[in-house]
C-alpha positions as a LaTeX table, in Angstrom:
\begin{tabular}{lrrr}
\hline
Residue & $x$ (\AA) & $y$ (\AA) & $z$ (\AA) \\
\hline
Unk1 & $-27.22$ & $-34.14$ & $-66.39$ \\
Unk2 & $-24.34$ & $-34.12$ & $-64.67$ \\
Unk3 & $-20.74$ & $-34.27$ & $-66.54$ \\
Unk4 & $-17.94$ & $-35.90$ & $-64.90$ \\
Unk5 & $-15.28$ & $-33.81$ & $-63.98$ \\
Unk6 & $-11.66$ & $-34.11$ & $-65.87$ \\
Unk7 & $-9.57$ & $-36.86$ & $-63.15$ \\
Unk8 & $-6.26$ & $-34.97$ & $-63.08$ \\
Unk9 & $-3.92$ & $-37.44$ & $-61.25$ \\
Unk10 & $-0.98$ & $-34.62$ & $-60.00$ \\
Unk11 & $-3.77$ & $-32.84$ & $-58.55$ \\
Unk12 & $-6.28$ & $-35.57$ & $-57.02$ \\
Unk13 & $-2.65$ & $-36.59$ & $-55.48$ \\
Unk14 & $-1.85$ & $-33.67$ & $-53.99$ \\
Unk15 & $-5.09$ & $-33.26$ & $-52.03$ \\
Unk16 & $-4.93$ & $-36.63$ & $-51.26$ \\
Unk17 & $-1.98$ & $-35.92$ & $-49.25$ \\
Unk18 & $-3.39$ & $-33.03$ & $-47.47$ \\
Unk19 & $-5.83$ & $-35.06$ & $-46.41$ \\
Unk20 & $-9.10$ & $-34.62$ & $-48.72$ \\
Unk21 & $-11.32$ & $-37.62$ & $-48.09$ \\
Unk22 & $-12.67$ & $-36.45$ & $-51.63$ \\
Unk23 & $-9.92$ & $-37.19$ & $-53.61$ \\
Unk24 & $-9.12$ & $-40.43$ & $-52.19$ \\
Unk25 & $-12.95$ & $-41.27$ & $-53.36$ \\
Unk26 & $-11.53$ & $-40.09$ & $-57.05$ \\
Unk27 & $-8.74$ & $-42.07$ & $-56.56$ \\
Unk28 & $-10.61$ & $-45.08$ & $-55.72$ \\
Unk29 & $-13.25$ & $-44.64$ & $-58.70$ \\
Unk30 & $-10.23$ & $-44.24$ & $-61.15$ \\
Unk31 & $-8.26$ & $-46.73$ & $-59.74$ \\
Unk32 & $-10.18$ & $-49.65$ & $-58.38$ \\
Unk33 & $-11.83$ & $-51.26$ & $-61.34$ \\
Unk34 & $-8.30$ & $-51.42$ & $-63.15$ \\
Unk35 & $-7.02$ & $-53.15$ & $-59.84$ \\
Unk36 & $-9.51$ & $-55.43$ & $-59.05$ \\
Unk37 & $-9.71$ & $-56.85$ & $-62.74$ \\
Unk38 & $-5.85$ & $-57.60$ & $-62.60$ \\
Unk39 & $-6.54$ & $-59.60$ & $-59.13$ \\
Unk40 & $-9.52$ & $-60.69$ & $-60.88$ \\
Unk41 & $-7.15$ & $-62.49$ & $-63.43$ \\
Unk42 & $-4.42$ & $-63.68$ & $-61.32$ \\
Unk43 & $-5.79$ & $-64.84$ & $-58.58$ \\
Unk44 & $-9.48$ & $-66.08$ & $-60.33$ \\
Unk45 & $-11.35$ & $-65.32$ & $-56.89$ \\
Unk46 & $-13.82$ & $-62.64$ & $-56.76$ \\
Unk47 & $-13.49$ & $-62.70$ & $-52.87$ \\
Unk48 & $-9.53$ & $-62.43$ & $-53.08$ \\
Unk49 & $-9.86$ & $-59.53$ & $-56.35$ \\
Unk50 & $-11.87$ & $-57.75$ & $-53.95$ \\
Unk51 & $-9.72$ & $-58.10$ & $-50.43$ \\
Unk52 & $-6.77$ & $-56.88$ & $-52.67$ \\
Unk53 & $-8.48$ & $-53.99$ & $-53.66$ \\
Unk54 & $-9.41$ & $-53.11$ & $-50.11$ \\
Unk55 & $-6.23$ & $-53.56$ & $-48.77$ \\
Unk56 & $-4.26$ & $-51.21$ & $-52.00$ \\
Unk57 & $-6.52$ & $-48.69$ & $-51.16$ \\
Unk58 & $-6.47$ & $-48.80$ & $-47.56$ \\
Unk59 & $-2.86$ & $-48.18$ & $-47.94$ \\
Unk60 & $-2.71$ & $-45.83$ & $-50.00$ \\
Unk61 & $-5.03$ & $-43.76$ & $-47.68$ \\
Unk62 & $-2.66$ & $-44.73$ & $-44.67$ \\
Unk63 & 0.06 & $-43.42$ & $-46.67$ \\
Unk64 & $-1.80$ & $-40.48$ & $-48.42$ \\
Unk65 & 0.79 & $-37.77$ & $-47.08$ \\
Unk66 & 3.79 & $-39.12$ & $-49.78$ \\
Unk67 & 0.79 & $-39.68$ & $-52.57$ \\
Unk68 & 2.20 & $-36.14$ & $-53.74$ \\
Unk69 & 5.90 & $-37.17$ & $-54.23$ \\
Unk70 & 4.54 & $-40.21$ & $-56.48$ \\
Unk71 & 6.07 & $-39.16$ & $-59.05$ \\
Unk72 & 4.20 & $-42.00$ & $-61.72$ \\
Unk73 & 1.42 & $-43.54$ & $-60.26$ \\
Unk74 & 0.82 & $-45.88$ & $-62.22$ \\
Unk75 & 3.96 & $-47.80$ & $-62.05$ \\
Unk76 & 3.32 & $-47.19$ & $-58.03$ \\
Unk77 & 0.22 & $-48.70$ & $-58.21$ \\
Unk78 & 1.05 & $-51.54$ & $-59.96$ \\
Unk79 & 4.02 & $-52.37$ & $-57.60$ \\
Unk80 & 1.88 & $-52.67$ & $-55.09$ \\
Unk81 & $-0.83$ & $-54.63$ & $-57.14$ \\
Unk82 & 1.31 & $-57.20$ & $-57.76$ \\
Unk83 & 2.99 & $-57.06$ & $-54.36$ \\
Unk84 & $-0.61$ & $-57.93$ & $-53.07$ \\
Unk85 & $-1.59$ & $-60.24$ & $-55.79$ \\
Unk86 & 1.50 & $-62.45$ & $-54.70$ \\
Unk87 & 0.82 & $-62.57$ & $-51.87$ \\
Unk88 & $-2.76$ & $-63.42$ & $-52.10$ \\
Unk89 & $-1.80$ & $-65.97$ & $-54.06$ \\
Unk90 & 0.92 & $-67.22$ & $-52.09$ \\
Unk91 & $-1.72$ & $-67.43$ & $-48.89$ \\
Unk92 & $-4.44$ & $-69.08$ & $-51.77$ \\
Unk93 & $-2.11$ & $-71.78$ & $-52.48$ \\
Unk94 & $-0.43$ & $-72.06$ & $-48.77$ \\
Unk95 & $-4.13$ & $-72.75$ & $-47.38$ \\
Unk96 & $-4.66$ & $-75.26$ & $-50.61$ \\
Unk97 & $-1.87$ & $-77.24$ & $-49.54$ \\
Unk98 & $-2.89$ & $-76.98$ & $-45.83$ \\
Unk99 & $-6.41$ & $-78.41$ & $-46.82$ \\
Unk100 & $-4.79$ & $-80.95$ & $-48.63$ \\
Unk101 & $-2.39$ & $-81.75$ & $-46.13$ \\
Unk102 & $-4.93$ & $-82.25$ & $-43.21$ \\
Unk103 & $-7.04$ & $-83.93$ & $-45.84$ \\
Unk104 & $-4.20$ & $-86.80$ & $-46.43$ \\
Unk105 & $-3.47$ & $-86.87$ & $-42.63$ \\
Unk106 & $-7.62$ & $-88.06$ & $-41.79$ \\
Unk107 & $-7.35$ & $-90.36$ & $-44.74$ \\
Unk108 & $-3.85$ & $-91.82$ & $-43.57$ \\
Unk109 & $-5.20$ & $-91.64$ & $-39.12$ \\
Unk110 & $-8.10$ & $-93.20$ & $-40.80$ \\
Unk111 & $-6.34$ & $-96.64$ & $-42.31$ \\
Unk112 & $-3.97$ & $-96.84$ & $-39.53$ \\
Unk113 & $-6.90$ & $-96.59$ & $-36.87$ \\
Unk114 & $-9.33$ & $-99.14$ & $-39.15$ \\
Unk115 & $-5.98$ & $-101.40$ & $-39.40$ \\
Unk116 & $-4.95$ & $-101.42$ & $-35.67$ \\
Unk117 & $-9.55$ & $-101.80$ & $-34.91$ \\
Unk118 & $-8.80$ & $-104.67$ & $-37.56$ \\
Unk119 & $-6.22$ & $-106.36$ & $-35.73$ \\
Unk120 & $-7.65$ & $-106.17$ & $-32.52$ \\
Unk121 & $-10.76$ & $-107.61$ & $-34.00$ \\
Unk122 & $-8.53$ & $-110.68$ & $-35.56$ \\
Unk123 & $-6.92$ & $-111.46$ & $-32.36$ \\
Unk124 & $-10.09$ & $-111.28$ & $-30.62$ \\
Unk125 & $-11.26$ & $-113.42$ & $-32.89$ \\
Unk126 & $-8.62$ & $-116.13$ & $-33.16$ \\
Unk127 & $-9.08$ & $-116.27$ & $-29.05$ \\
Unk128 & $-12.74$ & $-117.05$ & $-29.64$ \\
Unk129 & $-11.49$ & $-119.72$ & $-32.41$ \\
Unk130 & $-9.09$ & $-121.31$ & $-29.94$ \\
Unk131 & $-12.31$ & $-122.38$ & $-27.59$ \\
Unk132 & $-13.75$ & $-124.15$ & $-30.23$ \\
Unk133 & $-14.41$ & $-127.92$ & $-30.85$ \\
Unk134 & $-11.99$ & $-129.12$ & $-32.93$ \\
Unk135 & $-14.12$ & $-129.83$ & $-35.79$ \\
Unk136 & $-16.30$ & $-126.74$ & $-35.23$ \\
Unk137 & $-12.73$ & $-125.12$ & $-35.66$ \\
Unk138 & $-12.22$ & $-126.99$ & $-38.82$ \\
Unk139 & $-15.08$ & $-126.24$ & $-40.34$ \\
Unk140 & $-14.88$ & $-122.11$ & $-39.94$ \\
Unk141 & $-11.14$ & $-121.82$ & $-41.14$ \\
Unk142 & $-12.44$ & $-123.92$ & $-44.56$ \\
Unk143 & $-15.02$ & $-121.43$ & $-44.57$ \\
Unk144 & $-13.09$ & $-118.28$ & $-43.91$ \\
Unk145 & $-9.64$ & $-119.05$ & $-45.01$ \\
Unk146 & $-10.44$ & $-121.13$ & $-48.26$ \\
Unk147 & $-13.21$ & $-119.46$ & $-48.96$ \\
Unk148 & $-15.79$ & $-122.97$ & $-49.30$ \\
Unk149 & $-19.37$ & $-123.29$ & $-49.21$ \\
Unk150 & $-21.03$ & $-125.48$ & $-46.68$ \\
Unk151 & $-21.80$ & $-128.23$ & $-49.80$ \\
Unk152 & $-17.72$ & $-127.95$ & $-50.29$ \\
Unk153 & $-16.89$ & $-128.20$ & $-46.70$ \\
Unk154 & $-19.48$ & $-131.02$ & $-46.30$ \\
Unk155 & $-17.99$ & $-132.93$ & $-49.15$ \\
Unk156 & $-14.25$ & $-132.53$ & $-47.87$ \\
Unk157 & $-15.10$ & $-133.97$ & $-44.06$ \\
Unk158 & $-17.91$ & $-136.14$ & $-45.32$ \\
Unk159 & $-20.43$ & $-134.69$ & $-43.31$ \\
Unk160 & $-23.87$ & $-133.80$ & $-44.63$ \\
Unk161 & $-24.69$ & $-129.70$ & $-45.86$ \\
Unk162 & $-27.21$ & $-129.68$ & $-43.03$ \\
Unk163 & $-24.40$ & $-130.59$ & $-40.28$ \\
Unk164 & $-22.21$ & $-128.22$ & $-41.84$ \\
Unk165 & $-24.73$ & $-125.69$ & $-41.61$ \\
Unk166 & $-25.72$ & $-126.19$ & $-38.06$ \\
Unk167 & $-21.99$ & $-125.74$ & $-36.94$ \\
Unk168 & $-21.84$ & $-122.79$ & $-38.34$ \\
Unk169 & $-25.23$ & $-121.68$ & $-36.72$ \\
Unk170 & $-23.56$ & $-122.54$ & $-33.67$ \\
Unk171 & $-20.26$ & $-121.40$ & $-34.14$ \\
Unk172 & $-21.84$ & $-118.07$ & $-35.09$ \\
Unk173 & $-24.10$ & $-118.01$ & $-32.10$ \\
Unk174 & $-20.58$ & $-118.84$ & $-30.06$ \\
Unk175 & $-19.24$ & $-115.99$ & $-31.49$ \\
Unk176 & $-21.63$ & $-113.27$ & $-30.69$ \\
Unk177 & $-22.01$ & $-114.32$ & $-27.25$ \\
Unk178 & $-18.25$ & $-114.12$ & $-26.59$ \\
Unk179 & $-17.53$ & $-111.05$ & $-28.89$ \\
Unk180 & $-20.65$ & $-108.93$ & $-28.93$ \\
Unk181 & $-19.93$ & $-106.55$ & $-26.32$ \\
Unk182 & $-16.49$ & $-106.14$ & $-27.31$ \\
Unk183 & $-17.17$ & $-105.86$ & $-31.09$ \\
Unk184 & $-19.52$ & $-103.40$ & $-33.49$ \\
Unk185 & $-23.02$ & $-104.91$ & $-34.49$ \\
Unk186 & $-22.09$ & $-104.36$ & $-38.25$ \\
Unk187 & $-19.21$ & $-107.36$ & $-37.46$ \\
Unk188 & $-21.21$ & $-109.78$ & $-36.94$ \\
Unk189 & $-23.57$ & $-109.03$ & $-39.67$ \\
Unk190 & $-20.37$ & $-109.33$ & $-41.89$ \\
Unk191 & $-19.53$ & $-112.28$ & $-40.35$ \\
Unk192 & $-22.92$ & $-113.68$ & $-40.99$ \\
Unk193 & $-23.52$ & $-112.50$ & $-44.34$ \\
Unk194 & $-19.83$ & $-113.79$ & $-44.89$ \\
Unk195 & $-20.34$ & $-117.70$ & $-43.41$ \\
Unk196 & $-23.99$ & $-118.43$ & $-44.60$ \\
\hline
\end{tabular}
């Protein structure tokens, strides 16, 4: 069995900065698990723990000829952990708010489109309503605006239910002539569920 040799930090440092590919491996197995548990905590991503860890290390090989005038490594090392870690976090919560943002913006496009679609629909409508038979008229605002049933609206123009309920057939039948190619088929399924 194989024993581990002694990590001596001065050392491993000053080969790293000659260039020993060796050394930066003993760096990195010294190093590493200490720096990805502190990502690990802060930033409570394994994904981002582990992108920090890539980038420390790929600095410190970029910058592997001053390893050997790092005087306390340590300390270094934890500069730059938290250096990274910030700024991790920083791009974390930057792309949270981003998500959020866009998120709010659909949502808000989404009522303003549905309320302008809704207003063209009403005007649309009120056109149709203007072509109507008085009475036929009459008899859909009662049942739209005041909410009535056809017994109601029969018993307020003293006609019978069965009257009532063939001007709305027809009324309905007026309606999806006129409007059908203009409006959505779900419309006029409202607008029958709605007046029936």
């Amino acid at each position: 069995m194989a024993t581990r040799k002694l990590f001596d930090e001065r050392e491993t440092l000053g080969e790293l900065a000659d260039g020993s590919e060796s050394a930066f491996v003993q760096v990195f197995d010294e190093y590493s698990p200490r720096v990805y548990s502190v990502a690990l905590k802060f930033l409570d991503s394994k994904e981002l723990a582990e992108e920090v860890v890539q980038d420390i290390f790929m600095d410190i090989w970029l910058r592997r000829e001053k390893m050997a005038e790092v005087l306390n490594f340590g300390a270094y090392l934890h500069g730059m952990v938290r250096k990274q870690v910030y700024d991790a976090y920083r791009q974390k919560s930057a792309f949270t708010e981003i998500v959020k943002e866009l998120s709010l913006r659909a949502r808000s496009e989404n009522v303003i489109e549905r309320m302008m679609q809704e207003n063209e629909y009403e005007n649309l409508l009120q056109k149709a309503l203007e072509r109507l038979p008085d009475r036929q008229r009459e008899i859909f605002r009662l049942a739209r605006e005041e909410g009535l049933s056809h017994e109601e609206i029969a018993r307020r123009l003293n006609l019978s239910r069965l009257s009532v309920k063939s001007h709305m057939k027809r009324i309905l039948r007026y309606l999806r002539t006129l409007l059908e190619p203009v409006l959505k088929t779900e419309t006029f399924l409202w607008l029958f569920i709605l007046f029936n």
